[in-house]
Structure formats: C-alpha cells, structure tokens
C-alpha positions in Angstrom: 124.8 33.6 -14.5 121.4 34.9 -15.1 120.9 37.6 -18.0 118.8 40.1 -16.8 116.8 42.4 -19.6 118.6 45.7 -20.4 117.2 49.1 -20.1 116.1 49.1 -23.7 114.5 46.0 -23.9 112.5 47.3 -20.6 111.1 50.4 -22.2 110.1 48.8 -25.3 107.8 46.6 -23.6 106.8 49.3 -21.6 105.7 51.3 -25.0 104.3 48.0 -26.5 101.9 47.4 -22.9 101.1 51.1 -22.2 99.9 52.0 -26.6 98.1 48.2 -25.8 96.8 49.1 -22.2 96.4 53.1 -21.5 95.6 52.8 -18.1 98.9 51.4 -17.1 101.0 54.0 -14.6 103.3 51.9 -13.8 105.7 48.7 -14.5 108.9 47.1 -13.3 111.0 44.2 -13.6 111.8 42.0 -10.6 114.8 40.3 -10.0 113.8 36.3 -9.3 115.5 37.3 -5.7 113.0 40.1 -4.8 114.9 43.3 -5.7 114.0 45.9 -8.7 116.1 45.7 -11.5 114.1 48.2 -13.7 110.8 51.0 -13.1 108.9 52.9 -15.0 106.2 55.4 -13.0 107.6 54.3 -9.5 110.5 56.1 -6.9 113.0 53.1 -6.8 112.0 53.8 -2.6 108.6 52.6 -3.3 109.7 50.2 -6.7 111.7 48.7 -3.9 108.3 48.0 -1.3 106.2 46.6 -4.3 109.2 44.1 -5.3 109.7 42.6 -1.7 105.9 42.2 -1.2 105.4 41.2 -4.6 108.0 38.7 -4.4 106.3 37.0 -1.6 103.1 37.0 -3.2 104.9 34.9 -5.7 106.8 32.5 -3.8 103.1 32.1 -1.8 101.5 31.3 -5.0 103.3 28.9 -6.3 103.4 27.3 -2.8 99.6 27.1 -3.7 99.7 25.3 -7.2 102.3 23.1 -5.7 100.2 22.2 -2.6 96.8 22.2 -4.3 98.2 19.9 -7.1 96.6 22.1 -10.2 99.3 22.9 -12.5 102.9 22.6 -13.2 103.9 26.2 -13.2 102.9 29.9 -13.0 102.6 32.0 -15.8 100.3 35.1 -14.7 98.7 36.6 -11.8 96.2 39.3 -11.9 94.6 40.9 -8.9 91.6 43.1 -9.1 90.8 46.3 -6.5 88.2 48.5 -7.1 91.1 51.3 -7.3 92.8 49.4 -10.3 94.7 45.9 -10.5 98.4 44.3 -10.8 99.5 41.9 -13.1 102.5 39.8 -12.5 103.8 37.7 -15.4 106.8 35.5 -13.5 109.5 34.8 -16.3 112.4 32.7 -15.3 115.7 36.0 -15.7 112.8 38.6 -14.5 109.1 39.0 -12.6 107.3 41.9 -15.0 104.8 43.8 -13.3 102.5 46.6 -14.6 100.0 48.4 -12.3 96.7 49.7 -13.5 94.0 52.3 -12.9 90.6 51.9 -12.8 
C-alpha cells in the first residue's frame, strides 16, 4: 500500500513553494488515481475538477513521451496562460500541483 504525504508534510511544502514563489494561490496533491488527497487555496468541489482533468493531462502526456520515444519518464509539466500557469510535478505516492498568477 501506497503512503500518501500527511497533512503536515503538505503545508510545509506549501510554505517552502509560496516564501520561494509569491504568486502561487493555490496547490494540491493528487492521488496517482485522479482524486485530491490534500488543497491549499481551492474548495475540495473545484480541488476535485482540477484533479480529474489534471489527471488526464497526465496520463495524456506520458502517452506522448512514450509514443514519441523522447524520454523514459515525466518529472514536470508547466503550462503557461496569459492569466497565470500550472505546474505539475508527478511523484510516484502523489501528483503536486501549484497554480500561479500572472
């Protein structure tokens, strides 16, 4: 059985990101399965929409590397809007995700 990071491991990385990064609002920590285990600046309603997309995204990714033949495994994605940006760092107990503002 999978360990997955307690509530006090979570908020310390979330103070260690956020005093590194100030324009983070938001972070979570994914379950490998899709579902939120952890939030920080989300409803667990909407933490809950942003897992199952995000979890796709994922799985959709990797399909890439796989397919395309460039690279054994993920270690970060980072997508860029002109209203801020999401970084997803896959680990293999938890998916960490922080959102940013522009």
């Amino acid at each position: 059985m999978t360990t997955m990071p307690k509530r006090e491991i979570f908020e310390q990385i979330i103070q260690r990101i956020t005093s590194q990064f100030p324009n983070v609002y938001a972070a979570l920590f994914i379950s490998p399965e899709g579902f939120p285990i952890n939030t920080w600046g989300l409803s667990m309603e909407r933490a809950e929409e942003v897992a199952a997309l995000l979890s796709s995204l994922i799985g959709k990714t990797k399909e890439v590397i796989k397919q395309v033949k460039e690279g054994g495994s993920l270690h970060f994605i980072q997508i860029q809007t002109d209203m801020g940006g999401i970084r997803i760092a896959p680990q293999e107990e938890f998916i960490l995700v922080t959102l940013t503002k522009t």
